[in-house]
C-alpha positions in Angstrom: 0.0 0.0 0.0 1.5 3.3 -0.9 1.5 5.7 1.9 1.3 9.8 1.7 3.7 10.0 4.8 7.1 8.2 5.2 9.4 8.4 8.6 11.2 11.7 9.6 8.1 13.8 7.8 6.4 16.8 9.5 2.8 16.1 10.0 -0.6 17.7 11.3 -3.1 15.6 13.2 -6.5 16.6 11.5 -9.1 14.4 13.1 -10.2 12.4 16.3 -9.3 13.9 20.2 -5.6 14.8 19.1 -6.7 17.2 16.5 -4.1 20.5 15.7 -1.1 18.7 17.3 1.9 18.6 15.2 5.3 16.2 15.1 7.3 13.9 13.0 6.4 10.7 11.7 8.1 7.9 14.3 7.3 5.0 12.6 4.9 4.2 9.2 2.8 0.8 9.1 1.2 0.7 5.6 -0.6 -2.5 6.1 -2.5 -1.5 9.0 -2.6 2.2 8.1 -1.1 3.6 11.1 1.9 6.3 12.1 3.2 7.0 14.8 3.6 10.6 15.4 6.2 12.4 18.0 3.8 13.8 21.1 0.3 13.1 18.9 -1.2 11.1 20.8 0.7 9.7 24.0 -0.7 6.8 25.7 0.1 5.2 29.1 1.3 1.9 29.0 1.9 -0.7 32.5 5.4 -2.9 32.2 5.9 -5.5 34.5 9.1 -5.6 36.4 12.1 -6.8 34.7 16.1 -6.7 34.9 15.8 -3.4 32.5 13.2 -1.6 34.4 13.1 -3.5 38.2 10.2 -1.0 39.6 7.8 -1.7 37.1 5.4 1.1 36.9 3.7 3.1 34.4 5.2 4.0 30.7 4.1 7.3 28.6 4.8 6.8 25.3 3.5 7.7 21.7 0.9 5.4 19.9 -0.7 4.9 16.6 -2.6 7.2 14.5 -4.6 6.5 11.6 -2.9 7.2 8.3 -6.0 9.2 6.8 -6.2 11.3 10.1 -2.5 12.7 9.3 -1.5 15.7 6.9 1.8 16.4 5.6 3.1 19.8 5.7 4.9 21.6 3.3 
């Protein structure tokens, strides 16, 4: 599936609850239609303890975005 957006591209949110934020395209996965963009949407994740993170705890970090909710700019 060709794709409008491609990693390191500066994009507009232009629909759904994170409408008007801008950032750069993390991450593009064209058969499921989503990008990741830098501080669009930022969900909180739980981890489980574990040699690289021994507290545990909660994880902010930024998740998917539908493709046709993203506009490039410029």
């Amino acid at each position: 599936m060709k794709t409008h957006v491609k990693k390191g591209d500066e994009v507009e949110i232009i629909a759904g609850g994170h409408k008007g934020k801008r950032g750069t395209v993390l991450s593009v996965d064209a058969a499921k239609g989503k990008v990741v963009v830098q501080g669009g949407r930022t969900i909180k994740k739980a981890i489980r303890r574990s040699e690289k993170n021994p507290d545990g705890g909660i994880l902010e970090q930024d998740g998917p975005v539908h493709i046709s909710n993203v506009k490039k700019l410029g």
